[in-house]
C-alpha positions as CSV (number, residue, x, y, z in Angstrom):
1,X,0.0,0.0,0.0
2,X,1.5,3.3,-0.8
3,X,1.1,5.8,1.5
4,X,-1.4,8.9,0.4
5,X,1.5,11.7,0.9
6,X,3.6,9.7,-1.4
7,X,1.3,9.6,-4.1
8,X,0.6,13.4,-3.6
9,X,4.6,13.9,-3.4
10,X,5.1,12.2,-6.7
11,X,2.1,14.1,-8.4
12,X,3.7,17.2,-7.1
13,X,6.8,16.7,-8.8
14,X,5.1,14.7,-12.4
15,X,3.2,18.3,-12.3
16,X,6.7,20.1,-11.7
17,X,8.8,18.2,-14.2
18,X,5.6,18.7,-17.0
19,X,6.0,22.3,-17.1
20,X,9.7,22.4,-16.5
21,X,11.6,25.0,-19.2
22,X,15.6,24.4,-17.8
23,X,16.9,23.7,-20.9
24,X,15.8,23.5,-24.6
25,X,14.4,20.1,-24.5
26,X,11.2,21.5,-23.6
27,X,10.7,23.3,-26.9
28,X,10.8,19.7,-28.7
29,X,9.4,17.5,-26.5
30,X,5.9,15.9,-27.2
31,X,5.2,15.2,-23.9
32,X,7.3,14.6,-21.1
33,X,8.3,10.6,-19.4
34,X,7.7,11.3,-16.0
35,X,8.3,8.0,-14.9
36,X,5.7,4.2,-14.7
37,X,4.7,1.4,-12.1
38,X,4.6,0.4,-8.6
39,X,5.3,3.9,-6.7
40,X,6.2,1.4,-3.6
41,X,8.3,-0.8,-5.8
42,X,11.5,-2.8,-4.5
43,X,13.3,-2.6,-7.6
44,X,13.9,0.4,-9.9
45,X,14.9,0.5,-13.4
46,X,16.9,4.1,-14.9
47,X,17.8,4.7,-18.4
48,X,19.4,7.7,-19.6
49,X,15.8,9.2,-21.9
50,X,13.0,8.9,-23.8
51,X,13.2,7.6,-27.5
52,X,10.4,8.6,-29.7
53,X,7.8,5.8,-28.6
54,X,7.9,7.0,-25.1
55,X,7.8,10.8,-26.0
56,X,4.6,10.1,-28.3
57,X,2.9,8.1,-25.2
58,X,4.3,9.2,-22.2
59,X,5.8,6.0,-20.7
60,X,9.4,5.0,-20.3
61,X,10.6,2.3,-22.3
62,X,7.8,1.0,-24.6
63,X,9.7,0.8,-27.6
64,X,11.7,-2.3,-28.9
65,X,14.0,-2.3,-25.6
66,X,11.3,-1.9,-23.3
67,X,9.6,-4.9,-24.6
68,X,12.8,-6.9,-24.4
69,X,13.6,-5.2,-21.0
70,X,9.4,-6.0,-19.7
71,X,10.7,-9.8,-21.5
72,X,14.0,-10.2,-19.3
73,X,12.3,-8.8,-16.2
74,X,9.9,-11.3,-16.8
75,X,11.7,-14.3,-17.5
76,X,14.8,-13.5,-14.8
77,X,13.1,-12.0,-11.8
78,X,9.5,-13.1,-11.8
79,X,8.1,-9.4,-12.1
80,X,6.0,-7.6,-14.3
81,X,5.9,-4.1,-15.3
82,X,3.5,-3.1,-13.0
83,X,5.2,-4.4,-10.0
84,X,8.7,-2.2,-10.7
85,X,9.1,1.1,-10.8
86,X,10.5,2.9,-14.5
87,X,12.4,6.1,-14.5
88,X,14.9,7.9,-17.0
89,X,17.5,10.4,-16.0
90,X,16.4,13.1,-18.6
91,X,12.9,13.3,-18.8
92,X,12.4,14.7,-22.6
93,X,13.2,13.0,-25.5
94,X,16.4,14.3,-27.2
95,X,16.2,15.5,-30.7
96,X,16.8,12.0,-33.3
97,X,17.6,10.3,-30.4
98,X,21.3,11.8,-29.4
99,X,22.3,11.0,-26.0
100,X,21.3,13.9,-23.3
101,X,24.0,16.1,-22.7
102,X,25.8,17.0,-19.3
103,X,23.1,20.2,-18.9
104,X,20.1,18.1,-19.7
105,X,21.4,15.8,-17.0
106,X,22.2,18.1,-14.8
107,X,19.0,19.9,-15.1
108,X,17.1,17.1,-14.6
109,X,18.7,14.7,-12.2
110,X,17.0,16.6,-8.9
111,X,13.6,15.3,-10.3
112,X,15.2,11.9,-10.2
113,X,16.3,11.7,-6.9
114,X,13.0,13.2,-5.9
115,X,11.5,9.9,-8.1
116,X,14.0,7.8,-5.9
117,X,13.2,9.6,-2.7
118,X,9.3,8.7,-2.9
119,X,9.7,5.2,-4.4
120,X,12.4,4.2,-1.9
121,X,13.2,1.2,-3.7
122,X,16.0,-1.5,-2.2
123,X,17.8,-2.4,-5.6
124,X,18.0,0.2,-9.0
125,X,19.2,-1.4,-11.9
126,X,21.0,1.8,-14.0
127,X,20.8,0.8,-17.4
128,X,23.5,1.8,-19.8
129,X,26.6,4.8,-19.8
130,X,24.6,7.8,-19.1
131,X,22.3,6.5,-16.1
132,X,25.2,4.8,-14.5
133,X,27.5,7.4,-15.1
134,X,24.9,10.4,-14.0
135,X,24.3,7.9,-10.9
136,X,27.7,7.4,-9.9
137,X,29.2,10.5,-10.9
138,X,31.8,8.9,-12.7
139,X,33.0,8.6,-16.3
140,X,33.7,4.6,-16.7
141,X,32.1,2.5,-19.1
142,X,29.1,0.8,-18.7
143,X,31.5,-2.6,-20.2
144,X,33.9,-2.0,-16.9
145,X,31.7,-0.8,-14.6
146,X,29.0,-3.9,-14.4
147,X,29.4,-6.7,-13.0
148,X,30.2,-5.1,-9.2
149,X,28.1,-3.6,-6.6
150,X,27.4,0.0,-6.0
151,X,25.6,2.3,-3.9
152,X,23.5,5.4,-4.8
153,X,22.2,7.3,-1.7
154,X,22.0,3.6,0.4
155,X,20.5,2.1,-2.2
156,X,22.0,-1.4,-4.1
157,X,22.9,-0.2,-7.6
158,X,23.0,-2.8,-10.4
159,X,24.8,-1.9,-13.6
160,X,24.2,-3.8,-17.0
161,X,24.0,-2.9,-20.2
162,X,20.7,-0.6,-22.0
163,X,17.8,-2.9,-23.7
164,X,18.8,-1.3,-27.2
165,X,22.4,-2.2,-26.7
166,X,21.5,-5.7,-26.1
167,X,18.6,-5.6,-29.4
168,X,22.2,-4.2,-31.4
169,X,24.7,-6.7,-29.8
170,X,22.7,-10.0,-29.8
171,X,22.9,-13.0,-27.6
172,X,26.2,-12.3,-26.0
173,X,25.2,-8.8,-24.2
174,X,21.6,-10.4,-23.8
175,X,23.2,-13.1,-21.6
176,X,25.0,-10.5,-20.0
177,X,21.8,-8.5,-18.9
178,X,20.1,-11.8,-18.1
179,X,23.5,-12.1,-15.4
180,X,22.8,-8.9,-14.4
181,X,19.3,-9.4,-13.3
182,X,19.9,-12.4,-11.8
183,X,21.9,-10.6,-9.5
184,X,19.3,-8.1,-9.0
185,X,17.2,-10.3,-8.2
186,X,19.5,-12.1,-5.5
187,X,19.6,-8.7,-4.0
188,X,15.9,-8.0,-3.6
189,X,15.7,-11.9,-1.8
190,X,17.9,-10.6,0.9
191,X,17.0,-7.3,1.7
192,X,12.7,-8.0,1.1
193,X,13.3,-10.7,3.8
C-alpha cells in the first residue's frame, strides 16, 4: 500500500517536471516521461531518456527495448511491469535520439532523486553509460563498470547494459543483462526478507 503523501509527493513533482523550461528540450518534447509502475516498488529501473515511442505516449521504455527489457524482467526476476518502478535520468526526448547532454542531466537529475526519494526502492538497476554514469558521478564505461556492486544514496545499484544495446549486440550482451538481473534479483531476496 503506498502511503497517500507519497502519491501526492510524486504528483507534485510529475506536475513540476511537466511544465519544466531548464533547458531546450522543452521546446521539442511531445510530452514529457515522468516515470511508470509500482510507486512502492522494491526494484527500480533508470535509463538515460526517452526515445520517440515514449515521447509520443508518455511511458518509459515502450519501444523495442522496453519490450525486451518487460521480456528479461519477466523471464529472470518473476516481475512484471506493474510491480517495478521505471524512471529515465532526462525526462524529454532528445532531438533524433542523441544521447542527453551534461546540462540536460544536470538539469534534470533533482527530479530523479525526488523519483527515488518517494519510491524508496531496495535495488535500481541503472541501465547503460549515461544513467550509470549520471548515478555514480563517474566517467567509466558501462562494459567495466557492471558486473560489481554499487551504492546510490543507500541504495544497491545494479549496472548492466541498455535494452537497445543488447537488441544491437545479440545473444552475447543479452546473456550478460540476463546475469545482471539475476543478481538483482538475489539482491531484492535478501534485503525483502
Amino acid at each position: 500500500m503506498v502511503a497517500t503523501n507519497q502519491i501526492t509527493t510524486l504528483e507534485i513533482l510529475e506536475n513540476q517536471v511537466s511544465q519544466c523550461t531548464k533547458c531546450a528540450l522543452c521546446a521539442t518534447r511531445t510530452q514529457v516521461v515522468f516515470g511508470v509502475g509500482d510507486e512502492s516498488a522494491n526494484l527500480m529501473f533508470i535509463g538515460e531518456a526517452p526515445g520517440r515511442q515514449e515521447d509520443l505516449q508518455g511511458e518509459p521504455f515502450v519501444g523495442r527495448s522496453g519490450k525486451l527489457l518487460d521480456r528479461l524482467v519477466k523471464e529472470e526476476i518473476g516481475l512484471d511491469r506493474s510491480k517495478i518502478y521505471i524512471a529515465n535520468i532526462v525526462k524529454c526526448r532528445p532531438p533524433n535520439n542523441r544521447n542527453p547532454s551534461s546540462v540536460e542531466i544536470e538539469n534534470c537529475i533533482g527530479y530523479l532523486k525526488g523519483q527515488i526519494a518517494n519510491v524508496q526502492p531496495k535495488v535500481i538497476v541503472g541501465l547503460g553509460n549515461y544513467a550509470v554514469q549520471s548515478l555514480l558521478g563517474t566517467d567509466k564505461g558501462i562494459s567495466k563498470l557492471r558486473g560489481e556492486l554499487y551504492e546510490f544514496e543507500n541504495i544497491k545499484l545494479v549496472p548492466t547494459f541498455h535494452p537497445s544495446y543488447a537488441l544491437r549486440g545479440g545473444a552475447q550482451v543479452v546473456a550478460q543483462i540476463r546475469a545482471d538481473l539475476v543478481v538483482a534479483k538475489q539482491l531484492l531476496n535478501t534485503l525483502c526478507q
